[in-house]
N, C-alpha and C positions, 0 to 999 in steps of 0.2 A: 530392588534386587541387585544393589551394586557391589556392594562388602569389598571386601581387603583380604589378599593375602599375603603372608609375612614368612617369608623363607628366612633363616640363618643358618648358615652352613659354611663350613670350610674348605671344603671341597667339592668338585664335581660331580654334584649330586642329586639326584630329583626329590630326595626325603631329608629330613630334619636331623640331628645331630646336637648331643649335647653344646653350649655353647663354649667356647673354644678361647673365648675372652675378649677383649675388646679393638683388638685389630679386625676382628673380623668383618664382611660388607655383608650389611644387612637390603634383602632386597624386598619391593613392595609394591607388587600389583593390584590395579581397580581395573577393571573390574576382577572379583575374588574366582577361583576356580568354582566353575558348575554355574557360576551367575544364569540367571536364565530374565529375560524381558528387557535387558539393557535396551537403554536409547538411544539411538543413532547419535545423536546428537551430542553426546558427553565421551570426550576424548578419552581414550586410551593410556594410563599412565604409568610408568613405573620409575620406582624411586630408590636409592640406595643412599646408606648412611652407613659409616665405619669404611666408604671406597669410595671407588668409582665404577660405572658404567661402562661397560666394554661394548656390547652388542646388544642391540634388541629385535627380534621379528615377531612381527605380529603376520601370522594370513588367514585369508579367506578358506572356505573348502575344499576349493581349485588350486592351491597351494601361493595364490597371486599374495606379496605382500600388502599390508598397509604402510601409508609413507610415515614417516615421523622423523623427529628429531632428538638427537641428546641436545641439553642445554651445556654451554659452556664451561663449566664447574663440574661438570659429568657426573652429576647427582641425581638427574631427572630426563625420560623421554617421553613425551609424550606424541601424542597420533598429531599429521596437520591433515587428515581427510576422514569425511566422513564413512560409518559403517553401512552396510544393506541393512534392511529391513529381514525379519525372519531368516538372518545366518548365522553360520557358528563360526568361530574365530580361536584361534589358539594363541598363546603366550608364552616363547622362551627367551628370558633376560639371561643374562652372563656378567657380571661383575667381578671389579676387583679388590680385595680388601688392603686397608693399612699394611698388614701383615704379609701380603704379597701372594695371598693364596685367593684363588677362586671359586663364584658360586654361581648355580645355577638354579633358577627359577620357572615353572611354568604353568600354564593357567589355559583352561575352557573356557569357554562362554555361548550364550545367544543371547540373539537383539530380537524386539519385541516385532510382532508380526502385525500388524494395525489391523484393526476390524474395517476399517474405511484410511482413504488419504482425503487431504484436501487440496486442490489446489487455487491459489488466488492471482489475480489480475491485480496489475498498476494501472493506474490512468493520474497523471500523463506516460505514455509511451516514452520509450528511450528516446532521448536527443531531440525532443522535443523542443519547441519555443513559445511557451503559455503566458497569457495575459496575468493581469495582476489580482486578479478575485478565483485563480483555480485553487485547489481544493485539491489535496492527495488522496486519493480515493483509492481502497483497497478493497477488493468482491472475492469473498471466496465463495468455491460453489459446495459447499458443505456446512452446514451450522458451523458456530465455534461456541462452547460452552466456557473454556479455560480462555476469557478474554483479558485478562492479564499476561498469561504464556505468549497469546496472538501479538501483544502490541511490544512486549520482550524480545521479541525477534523480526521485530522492525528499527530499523536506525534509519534516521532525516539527518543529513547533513547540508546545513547550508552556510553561502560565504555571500556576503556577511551574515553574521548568526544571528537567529530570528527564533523570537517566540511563538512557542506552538504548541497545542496538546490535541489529543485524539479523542476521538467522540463517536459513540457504535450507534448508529440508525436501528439495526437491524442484527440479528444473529448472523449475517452473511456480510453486510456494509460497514465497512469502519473507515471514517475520515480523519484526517490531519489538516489542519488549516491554522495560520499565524493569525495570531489576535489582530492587525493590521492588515488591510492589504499589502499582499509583496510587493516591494521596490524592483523599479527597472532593473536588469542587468543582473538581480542574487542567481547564481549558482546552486544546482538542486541537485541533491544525490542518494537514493533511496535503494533500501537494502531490507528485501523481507527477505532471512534467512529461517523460512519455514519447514526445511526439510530437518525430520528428526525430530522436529519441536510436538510436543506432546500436547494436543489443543483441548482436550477435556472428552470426555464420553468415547475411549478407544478409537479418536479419530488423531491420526499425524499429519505432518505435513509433507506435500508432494516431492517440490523442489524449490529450490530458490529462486528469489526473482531480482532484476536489478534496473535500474530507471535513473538518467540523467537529464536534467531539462532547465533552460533556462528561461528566466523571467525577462519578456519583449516588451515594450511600450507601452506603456499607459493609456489602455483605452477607457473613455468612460462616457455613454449614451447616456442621455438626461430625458425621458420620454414625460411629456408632461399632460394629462389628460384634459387639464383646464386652457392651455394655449395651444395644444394639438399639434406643436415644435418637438423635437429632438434635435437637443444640441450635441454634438460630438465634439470631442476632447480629447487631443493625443499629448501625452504628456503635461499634460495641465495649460496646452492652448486649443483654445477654441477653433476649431477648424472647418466647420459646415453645421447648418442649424437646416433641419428638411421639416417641410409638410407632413403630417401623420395624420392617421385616424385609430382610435385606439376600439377596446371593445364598444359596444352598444349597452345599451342601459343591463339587457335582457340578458347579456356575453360581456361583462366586464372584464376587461384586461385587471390582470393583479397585480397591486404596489407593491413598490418592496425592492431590493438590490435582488437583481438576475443574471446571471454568469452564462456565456457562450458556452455552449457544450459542443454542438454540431451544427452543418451547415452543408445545404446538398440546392446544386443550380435545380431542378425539378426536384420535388416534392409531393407528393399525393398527399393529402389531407381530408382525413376521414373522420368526421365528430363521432363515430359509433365507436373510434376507436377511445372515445375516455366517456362512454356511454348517452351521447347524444344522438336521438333518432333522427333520421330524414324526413319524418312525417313531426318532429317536433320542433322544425326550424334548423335540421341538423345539413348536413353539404359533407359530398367528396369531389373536390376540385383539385387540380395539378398548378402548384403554386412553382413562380421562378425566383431564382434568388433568396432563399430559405434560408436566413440562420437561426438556432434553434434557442433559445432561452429559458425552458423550462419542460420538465416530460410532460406538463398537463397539457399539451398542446398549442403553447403559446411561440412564435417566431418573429422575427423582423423580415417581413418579406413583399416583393413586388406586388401591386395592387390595382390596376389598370382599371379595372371594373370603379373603384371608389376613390380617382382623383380629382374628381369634383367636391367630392368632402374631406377630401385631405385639407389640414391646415383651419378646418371649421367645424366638424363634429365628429362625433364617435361614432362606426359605426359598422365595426370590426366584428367578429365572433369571439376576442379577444386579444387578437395579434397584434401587430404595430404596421398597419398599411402605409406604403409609401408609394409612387413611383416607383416606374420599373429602372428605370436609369437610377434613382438615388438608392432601391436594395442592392442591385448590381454592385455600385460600388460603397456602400457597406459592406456587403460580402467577401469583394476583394479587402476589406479594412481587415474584417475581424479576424480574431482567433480562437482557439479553445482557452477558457480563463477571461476573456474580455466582459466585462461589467455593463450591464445596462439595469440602470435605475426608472422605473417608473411611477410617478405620484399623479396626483388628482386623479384615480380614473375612474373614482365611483366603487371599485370593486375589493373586495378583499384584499388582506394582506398575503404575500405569496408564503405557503408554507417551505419552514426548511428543507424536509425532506421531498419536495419537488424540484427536480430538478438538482441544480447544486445553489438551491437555495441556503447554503448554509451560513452565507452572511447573514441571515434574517434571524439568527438565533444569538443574542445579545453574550459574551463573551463569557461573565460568571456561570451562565448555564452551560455555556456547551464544556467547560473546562470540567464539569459532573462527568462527563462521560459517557452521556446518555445509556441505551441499553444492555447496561454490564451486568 
């Protein structure tokens, strides 16, 4: 419901008039008078040919204007801010023609009134400093059917520029990740302009969101279930090789590249919570030095109870036991985005959608774009 309307007149007038000839300024609003469901989001225009532009006011129903600009050549104004949701707006232009006479133009309208908004989260947070396996993770809390419209009104900016495509888990989760891990030091700058954007199924988007973060250090954990070491690795030097014990035959820890999400000095750890009972070998214990590597409930955390088989057997629930002095400062190491790789441990492969397992999903596939 956007249409055009097209005034020619020679004079100051709100109705049409024979045409007068070719001096005269022809003027041309979008949206057309009466429009009704316009989009927040698709600016405000008007345009003259056979003149120039004198004036333009667009307002609200409070009489507040909208901001805009004439272009240089005084041919075209259009809006630089967006409209409300469910308002009416009016349109009078003023131009001037060749011929030195003037015309005036004017237009109604309303914007479309959403059956629902959506709004969505970034992770990383603004100003952030993330490891080199993070994952630009967007969560809306509303389905999105128009997942073309959704990833259209996100822009990645990064320095230096990095390949990257986006891939939907979910009707609500949509990742961006560069085919490589990011290098130290790129510059990240993320712009969901979801407000006005039309997401599919009468749902729009809330407001916009913005996220700056830079890529920190190079970590990278080597957890090995056959030598029951984890080496660590800042920047591609080897820096501390610790004792571990990884899961037990019966609670295998899972292989695969694992990215730091979170990390909390106590922790309560409860198997019911990914459905293991207490009467099936299951435990809620308060662990120190937690950090977190996957939502199925895997961590790198303090282990006091089992550093007699750190460094000799598995025999974890699935976690990475260590010492409570070597989680401690892991903890102080890591960050959100830090990489920990685990092999031999007996146990499955980590799936991608655990956690931000999304390294574990080989490049050609996730570039599909999973759930679209």
């Amino acid at each position: 419901m956007w249409g055009v309307l097209t005034v020619l007149i020679a004079a100051c007038t709100g109705g049409g008039g024979p045409d007068p000839g070719p001096g005269s300024v022809r003027l041309v609003i979008l949206p057309a008078d009466q429009a009704a469901g316009v989009e927040p989001d698709k600016p405000v225009t008007v345009s003259a040919t056979g003149g120039r532009l004198t004036e333009v006011v667009v307002t609200n129903p409070e009489g507040k204007r909208v901001a805009g600009e004439i272009s240089p050549d005084g041919r075209r104004w259009t809006s630089t801010e967006p409209l409300g949701y469910g308002r009416g707006y009016t349109v009078r232009a003023t131009g001037t023609g060749i011929d030195g006479r003037t015309a005036t133009a004017t237009s109604s309208f309303t914007t479309v009134k959403p059956d629902k908004q959506a709004s969505v989260w970034i992770n990383p947070g603004d100003n952030e400093v993330i490891g080199i396996g993070h994952p630009l993770a967007f969560t809306f809390d509303t389905p999105v059917t128009d997942k073309a419209a959704a990833e259209r009104a996100i822009r990645i900016e990064t320095v230096p520029t990095v390949e990257g495509a986006f891939h939907w888990f979910n009707d609500k989760e949509l990742r961006w990740r560069p085919r490589e891990f990011w290098k130290p030091g790129t510059k990240i700058t993320i712009s969901a302009d979801v407000y006005g954007r039309n997401l599919g199924g009468g749902v729009f988007g809330q407001s916009d969101v913005r996220a700056t973060a830079t890529v920190g250090d190079a970590v990278v954990a080597h957890a090995d279930g056959a030598t029951h070491q984890m080496t660590v690795e800042v920047n591609g030097r080897e820096v501390r090789t610790i004792p571990i014990s990884l899961g037990r035959p019966a609670f295998p820890s899972n292989n695969g590249i694992h990215v730091v999400s979170d990390k909390g000095e106590n922790v309560v750890m409860d198997s019911m919570t990914f459905g293991l009972a207490y009467s099936a070998g299951g435990y809620r214990t308060t662990v120190q030095w937690a950090t977190r590597i996957s939502n199925g409930g895997e961590y790198v955390h303090a282990a006091p109870w089992s550093v007699g088989e750190q460094g000799y057997s598995n025999v974890s629930h699935g976690c990475i036991n260590m010492s409570t002095e070597a989680a401690r400062w892991f903890f102080g190491l890591a960050k959100p985005g830090d990489v920990v790789i685990i092999t031999n441990s007996g146990g499955p492969e980590l799936q991608p959608w655990d956690g931000w397992g999304d390294w574990q999903m080989p490049w050609e596939q996730w570039i599909r774009g999973g759930d679209r």
